[in-house]
N, C-alpha and C positions, 0 to 999 in steps of 0.2 A: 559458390554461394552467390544469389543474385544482390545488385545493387542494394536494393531494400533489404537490407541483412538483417535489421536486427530484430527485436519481439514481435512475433505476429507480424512479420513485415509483408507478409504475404497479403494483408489487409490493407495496405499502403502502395499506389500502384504510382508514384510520383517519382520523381529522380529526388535524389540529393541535392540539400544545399550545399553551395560554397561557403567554407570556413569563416563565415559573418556576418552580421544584421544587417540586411539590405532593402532595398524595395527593388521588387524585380516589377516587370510587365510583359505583357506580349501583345501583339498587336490585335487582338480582341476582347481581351481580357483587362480585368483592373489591376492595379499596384496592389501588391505581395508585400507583406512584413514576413522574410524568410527568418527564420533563428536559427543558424545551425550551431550542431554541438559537435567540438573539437575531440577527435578516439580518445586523446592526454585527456581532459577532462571527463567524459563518460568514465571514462578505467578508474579516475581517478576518485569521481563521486561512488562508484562502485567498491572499491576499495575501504573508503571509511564506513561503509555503510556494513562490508563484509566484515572490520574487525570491530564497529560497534556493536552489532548483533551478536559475533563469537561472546564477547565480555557478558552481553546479559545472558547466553546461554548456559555458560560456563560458573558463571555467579550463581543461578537459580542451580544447578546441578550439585554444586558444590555444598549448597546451605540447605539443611533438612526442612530447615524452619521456612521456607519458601516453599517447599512443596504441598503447594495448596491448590484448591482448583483455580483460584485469582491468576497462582502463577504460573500454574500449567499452562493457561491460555494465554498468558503473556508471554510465553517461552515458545511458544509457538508461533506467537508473531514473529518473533523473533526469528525464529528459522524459515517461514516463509519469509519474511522480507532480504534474511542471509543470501536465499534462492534467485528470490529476482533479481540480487544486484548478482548475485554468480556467473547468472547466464545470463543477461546482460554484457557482463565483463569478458566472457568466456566466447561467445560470438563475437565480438568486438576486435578480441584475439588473434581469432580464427582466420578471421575476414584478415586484418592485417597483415595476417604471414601470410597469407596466399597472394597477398595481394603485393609483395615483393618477394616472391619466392622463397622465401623460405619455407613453405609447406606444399607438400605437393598430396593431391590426394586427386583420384577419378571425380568425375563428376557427378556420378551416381553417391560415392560416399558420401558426399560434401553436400547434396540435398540429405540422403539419411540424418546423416549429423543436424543437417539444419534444422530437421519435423523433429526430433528428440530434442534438442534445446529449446524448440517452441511448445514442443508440449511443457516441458520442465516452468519453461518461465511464465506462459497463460495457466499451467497449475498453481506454483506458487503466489501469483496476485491474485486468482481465485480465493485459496484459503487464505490471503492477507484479509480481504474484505471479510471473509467467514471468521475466522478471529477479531477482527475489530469489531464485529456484531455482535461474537459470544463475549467479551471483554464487556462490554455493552449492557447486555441481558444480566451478566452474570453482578454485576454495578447495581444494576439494576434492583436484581433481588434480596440484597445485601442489605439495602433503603429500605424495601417496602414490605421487606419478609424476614426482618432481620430475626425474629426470635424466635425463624424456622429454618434459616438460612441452610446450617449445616447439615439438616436434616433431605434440604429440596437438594443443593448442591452439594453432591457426597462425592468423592477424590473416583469413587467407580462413575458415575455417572459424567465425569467430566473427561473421563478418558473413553469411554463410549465417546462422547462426542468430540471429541478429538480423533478417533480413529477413521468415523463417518465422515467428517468435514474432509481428510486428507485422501482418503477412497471417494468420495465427491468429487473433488477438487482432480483431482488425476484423471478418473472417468470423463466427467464434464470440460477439460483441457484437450484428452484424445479429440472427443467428437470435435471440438469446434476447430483442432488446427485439420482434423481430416475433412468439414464440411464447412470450410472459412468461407466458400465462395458464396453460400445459401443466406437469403435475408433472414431465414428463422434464426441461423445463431446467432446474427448482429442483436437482431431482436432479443434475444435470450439474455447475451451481455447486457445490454442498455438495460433492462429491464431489471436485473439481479444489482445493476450499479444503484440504481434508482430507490429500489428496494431498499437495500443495505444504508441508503442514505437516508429514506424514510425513515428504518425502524431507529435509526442511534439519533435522528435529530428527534425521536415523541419522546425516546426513552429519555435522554439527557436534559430534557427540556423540563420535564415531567419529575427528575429527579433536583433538576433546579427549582422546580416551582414549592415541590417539598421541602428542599433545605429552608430558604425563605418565608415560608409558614413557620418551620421549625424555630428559626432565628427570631422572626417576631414574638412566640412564646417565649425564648427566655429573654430577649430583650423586656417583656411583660412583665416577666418573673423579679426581673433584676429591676425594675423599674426605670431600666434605661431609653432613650432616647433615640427617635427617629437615625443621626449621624452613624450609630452602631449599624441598625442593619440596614441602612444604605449604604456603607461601604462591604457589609457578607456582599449586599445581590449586587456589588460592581464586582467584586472579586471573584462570583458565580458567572459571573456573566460573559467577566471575559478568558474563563476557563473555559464554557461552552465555546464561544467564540473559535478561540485555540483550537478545540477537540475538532469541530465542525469544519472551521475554514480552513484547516490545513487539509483536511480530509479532502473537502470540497476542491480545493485550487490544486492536490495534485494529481488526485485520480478523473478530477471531473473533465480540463479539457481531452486526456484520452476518449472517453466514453462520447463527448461532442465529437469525436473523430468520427467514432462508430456509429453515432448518431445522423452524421450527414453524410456520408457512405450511403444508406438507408435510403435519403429524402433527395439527395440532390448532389448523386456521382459525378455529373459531367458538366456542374454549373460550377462560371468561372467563377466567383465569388469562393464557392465551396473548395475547389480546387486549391484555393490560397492555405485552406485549413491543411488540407495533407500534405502541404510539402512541409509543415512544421511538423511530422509524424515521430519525427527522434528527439525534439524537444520536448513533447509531450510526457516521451520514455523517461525522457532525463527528470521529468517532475516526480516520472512514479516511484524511481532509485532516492531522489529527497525525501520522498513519504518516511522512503525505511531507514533513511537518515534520523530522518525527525520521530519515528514513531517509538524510539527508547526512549530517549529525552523528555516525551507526554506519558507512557505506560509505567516504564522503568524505572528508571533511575528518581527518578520522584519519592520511590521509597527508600528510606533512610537505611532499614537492613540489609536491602539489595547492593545501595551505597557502599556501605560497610564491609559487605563481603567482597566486592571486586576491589577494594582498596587493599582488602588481605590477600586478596587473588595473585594483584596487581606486586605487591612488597616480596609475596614469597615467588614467585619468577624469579624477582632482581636477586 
């Protein structure tokens, strides 16, 4: 398995950092802010990410009353985001018993192995993003179509696009680790991140700007006072906030990886950006840390059922 092991590292043509925040230089180039991430830590942010996710899949399976299209599409998050810390974890693994002998394998297997965990893990953040977009839409309609809702979003139609999204997502993961080297699939990525970030920042916006009409009214109603819905649109606010900037700060400086790939390979300024290539990883395994805690567990029955989950285990 070469140096650059881990997701997509085949996109990453840098060496490794040394275990620590440094400034590196070279004699043509500028000072580096390197960030490396320690295997113990990667495995181990992998790790809480792999049994937060089992909890929420396990909870929505268990309770009828969740199986909704809401939660179908949250439960999917969930297993992608299970995914990408998997193989994450799972390469990380790999690399390390080979790399004190404990594992022995040809060289030829040990690239196979490599392209199958890179497809597994650019699928899984694939359909990560395609779920937090249908989470999104499906938000969305709930607001602005609410007393058609069930009628637009019916449990068939959300597994139609549950099924499309995960045969996407595998298809469009093949091509790009088999045609990594091509500027069209950099292009393609940056462009589906962009997107994905477009539609949840009109959609959420658009469902803020509604609440806040909505709260003005019965603020009117109730003949209360400016203090009431100036604190709904902080509390909307910094809900957007949440949704957006977490989104933003863990998937975005990856896609700037891919983005200056693109624009400026061999400029040293840019160069400074790929050798941060596994901290970046380490932001996207956070995503799936943090994305039950904003989807999930926020709901109270969800709550409720992993706590029954949780007691009958013990």
């Amino acid at each position: 398995m070469p140096v650059q092991r881990r997701l997509l590292g085949s996109l990453n043509s840098t060496p490794m950092a040394t275990p620590q925040l440094r400034l590196a230089t070279n004699q043509t180039g500028p000072q580096c802010l390197l960030v490396s991430i320690p295997d113990g830590l990667f495995l181990g942010l992998g790790l809480v990410s792999l049994v937060e996710n089992i909890l929420v899949v396990v909870a929505i399976a268990k309770n009828r009353n969740l199986h909704s299209p809401m939660y179908c599409f949250i439960c999917c998050l969930a297993l992608s985001d299970l995914l990408v810390s998997t193989s994450n974890a799972l390469e990380t693994t790999i690399f390390l018993l080979l790399e004190v002998g404990a594992l022995a394998m040809p060289a030829t297997v040990v690239q196979q192995l490599d392209n199958i965990i890179d497809v597994l893990s650019c699928g899984s953040m694939v359909s990560s993003l395609c779920f937090l977009g249908a989470i999104a839409v499906d938000r969305y309609i709930s607001i602005f179509y609410a007393l058609r809702y069930h009628s637009i979003v019916t449990l068939p139609r959300a597994r139609w696009a549950i099924v499309a999204i995960w045969m996407a997502s595998i298809l469009s993961s093949t091509l790009f680790i088999t045609y990594y080297n091509h500027v069209a699939v950099l292009l393609c990525l940056v462009t589906f991140f962009l997107a994905m970030l477009a539609l949840m920042a009109a959609l959420y916006i658009h469902m803020l700007a509604r609440a806040c009409q909505h709260a003005r009214g019965i603020a009117r109603l109730h003949k209360r006072q400016r203090p009431v819905h100036q604190g709904f649109r902080l509390k909307g606010t910094a809900t957007l906030t949440t949704l957006l900037g977490v989104f933003f700060l863990c998937w975005g400086p990856f896609f700037l990886h891919l983005t200056l790939i693109i624009l400026c390979p061999q400029h040293p300024a840019c160069s400074c950006v790929f050798k941060n290539f596994n901290f970046f990883l380490a932001l996207i395994i956070c995503n799936s840390i943090v994305d039950p805690l904003i989807y999930a567990f926020r709901s109270r029955e969800l709550r409720l059922t992993l706590k029954e989950v949780l007691l009958c285990s013990w």
